[in-house]
N, C-alpha and C positions, 0 to 999 in steps of 0.2 A: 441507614435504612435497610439493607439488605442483613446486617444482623440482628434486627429485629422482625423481620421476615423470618430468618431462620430461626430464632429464637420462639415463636408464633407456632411456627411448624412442628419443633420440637413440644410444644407444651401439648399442642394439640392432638400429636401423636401420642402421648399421654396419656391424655384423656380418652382416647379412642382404647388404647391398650388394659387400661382400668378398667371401662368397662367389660372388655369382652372377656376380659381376667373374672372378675365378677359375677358377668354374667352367668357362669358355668354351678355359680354356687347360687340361683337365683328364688332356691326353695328357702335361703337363710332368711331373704327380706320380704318370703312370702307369709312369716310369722307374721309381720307386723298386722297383715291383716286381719286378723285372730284378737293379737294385741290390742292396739291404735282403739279399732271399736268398743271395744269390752273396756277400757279406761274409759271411756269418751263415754259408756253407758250408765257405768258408776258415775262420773261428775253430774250426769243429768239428774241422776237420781239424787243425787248429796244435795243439790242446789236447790232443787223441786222441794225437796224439806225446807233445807235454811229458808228459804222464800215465802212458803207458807202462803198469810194470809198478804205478806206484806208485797207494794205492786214494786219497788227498786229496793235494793241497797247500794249504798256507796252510793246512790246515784245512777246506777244500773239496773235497768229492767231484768226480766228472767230472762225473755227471745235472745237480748242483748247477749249477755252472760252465756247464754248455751254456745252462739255463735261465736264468742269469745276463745272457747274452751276447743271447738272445733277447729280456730284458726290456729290456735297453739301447737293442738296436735300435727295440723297438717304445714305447718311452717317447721315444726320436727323434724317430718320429714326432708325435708329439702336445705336442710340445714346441719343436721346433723355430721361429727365430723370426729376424726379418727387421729388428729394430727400429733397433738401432746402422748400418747401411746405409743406410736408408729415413732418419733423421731426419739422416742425415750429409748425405743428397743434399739435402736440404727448404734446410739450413742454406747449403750451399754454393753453391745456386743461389739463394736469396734469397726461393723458395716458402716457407719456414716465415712469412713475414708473413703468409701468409693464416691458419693457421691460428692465430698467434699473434692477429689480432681477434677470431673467433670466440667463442663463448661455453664453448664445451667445449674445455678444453688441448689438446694435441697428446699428450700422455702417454694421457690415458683414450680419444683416436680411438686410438693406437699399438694401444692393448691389446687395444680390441675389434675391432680390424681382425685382428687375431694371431685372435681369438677364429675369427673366419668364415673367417680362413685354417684354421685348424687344423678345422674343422669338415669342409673339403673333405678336407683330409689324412685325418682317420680313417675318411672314405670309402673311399678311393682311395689308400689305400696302407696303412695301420694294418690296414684290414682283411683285404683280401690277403693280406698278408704274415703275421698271423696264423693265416691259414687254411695258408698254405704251410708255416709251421714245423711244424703240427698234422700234417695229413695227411701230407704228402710228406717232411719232416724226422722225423717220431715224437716232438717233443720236446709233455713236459705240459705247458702253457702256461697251466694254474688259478691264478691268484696265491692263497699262503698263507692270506690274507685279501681279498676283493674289496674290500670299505670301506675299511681303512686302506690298502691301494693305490690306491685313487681318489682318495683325500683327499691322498696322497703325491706322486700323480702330477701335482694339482692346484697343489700346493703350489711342484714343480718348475716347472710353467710360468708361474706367477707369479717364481719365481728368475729363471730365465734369461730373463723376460721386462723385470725391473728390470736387471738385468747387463748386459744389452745395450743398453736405453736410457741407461743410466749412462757406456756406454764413447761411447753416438751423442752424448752432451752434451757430449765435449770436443771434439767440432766447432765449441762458438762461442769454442774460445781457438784452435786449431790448423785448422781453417776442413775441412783433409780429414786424415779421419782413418783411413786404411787402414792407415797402418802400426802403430799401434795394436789396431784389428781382428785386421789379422792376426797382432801375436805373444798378444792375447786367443784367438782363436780356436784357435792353435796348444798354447797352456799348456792351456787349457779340455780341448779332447782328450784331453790325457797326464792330466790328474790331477782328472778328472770320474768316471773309472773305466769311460771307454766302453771305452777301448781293449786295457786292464788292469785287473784287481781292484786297488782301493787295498792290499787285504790284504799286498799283493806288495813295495810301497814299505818304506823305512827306516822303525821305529818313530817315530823323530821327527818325519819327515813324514808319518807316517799322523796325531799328533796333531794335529799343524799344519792337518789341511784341517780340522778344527772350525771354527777359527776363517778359514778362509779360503771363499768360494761353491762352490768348484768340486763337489765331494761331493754339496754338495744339490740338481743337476742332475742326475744321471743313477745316481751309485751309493747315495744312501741310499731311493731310490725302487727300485730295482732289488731292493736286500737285504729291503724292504720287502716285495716282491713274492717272492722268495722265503721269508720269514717266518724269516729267520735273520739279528740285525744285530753286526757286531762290525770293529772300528777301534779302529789305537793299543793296544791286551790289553782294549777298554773292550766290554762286551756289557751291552747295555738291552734293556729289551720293547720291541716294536715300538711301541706306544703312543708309551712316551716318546722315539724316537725321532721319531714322525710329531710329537711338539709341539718338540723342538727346530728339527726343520724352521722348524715354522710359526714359532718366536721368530726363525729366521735370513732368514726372507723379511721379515718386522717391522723388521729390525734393515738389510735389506738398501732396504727400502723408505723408510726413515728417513734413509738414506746418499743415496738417491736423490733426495728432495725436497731435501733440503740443496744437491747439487750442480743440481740444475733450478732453484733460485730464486738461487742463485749465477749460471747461466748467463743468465738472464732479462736481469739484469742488465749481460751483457757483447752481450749482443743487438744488433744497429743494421741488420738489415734488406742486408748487403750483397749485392749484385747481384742485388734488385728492380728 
């Protein structure tokens, strides 16, 4: 009990320290408000065509769809995460030996360092941006449910938080691993459903992201949030969809220790 007290204490010292490390650079996440809206202005307008005369596609109204595109952006935010970068560089330059004597992994600092990062984020630019779609955009921005969108949105930053440190641990077979990142980071996009409703995909690949991470980053937390969820011809209550989440982040977390105690393994410290 009491070393997990201390273990608590440490993370959260972490997180407190992230931020205020961060905070110092706090005009970088003030881009986003510039950004964020100016995407989010263009999709209105792309949609506002595609849609025309017609009242849904896929099954989705416009209102739907713009609310959609708003949730995306701002689950972005709070989601966003730096881990497969950050432990590529630790590896490659030969820093991960400190962390690796420490008492605390390098996995549980990743996460709560994400924590105080993400902390500054919904300051300073979650908020914002929220306020901008509200006021200045007209879009309702009430998620369907507030609880099982918190819990969904919860759920995704633990996702993309294990995904990423999954793709930063084949830095101890291939030492830099960018080129990996990058065609992750580029699949991730197409078929997270930021950039498009999965709805839009082949049937067969709409089944297909069940079993694949990308959906539980950004679009079942999205559909969550508008309190409407349907993939593949498959429609559940939001409920059960927020517990599938949570068995795929279980199921993604389980993938993850596997490959970190494999890596442990291939470890040797070079260019300390």
């Amino acid at each position: 009990m009491n070393s997990l007290k201390h273990h608590l204490r440490v993370c959260q010292a972490v997180a407190d320290v992230t931020y205020k490390e961060w905070s110092a650079y706090r005009t970088h996440s003030m881009v986003s408000i510039i950004v964020g809206p100016v995407y989010f202005m263009v999709q209105m307008f792309i949609w506002t065509a595609v849609y025309g005369d017609h009242t849904t596609l896929g099954g989705i109204d416009l209102p739907r769809m713009i609310r959609y595109f708003g949730a995306t952006a701002l689950i972005g935010y709070l989601t966003m995460d730096f881990a497969d970068w950050n432990l590529s560089m630790l590896v490659r330059t030969g820093k991960f030996l400190t962390f690796h004597l420490r008492p605390v992994h390098h996995r549980s600092f990743a996460l709560f360092q994400k924590v105080g990062h993400r902390l500054l984020g919904f300051l300073f630019e979650f908020l914002p941006c929220l306020l901008i779609f509200i006021f200045l955009f007209g879009v309702d921005m009430r998620p369907a449910s507030f609880l099982w969108t918190s819990i969904s949105v919860m759920l995704a930053f633990l996702m993309v938080f294990y995904v990423n440190y999954t793709i930063g641990l084949t830095s101890f077979w291939l030492v830099q691993s960018d080129g990996i990142r990058g065609a992750f980071m580029l699949v991730s996009g197409i078929f997270s459903g930021a950039l498009i409703p999965l709805d839009f995909f082949p049937h067969w690949l709409q089944v297909a992201q069940f079993f694949l991470p990308f959906q539980y980053m950004a679009y079942m937390p999205a559909m969550v949030f508008t309190g409407q969820y349907s993939l593949g011809g498959i429609q559940l209550p939001i409920e059960h969809i927020v517990g599938i989440q949570a068995l795929a982040v279980l199921v993604t977390y389980g993938f993850n220790e596997l490959i970190r105690r494999l890596a442990m393994k291939q470890f040797t410290a070079v260019g300390a």
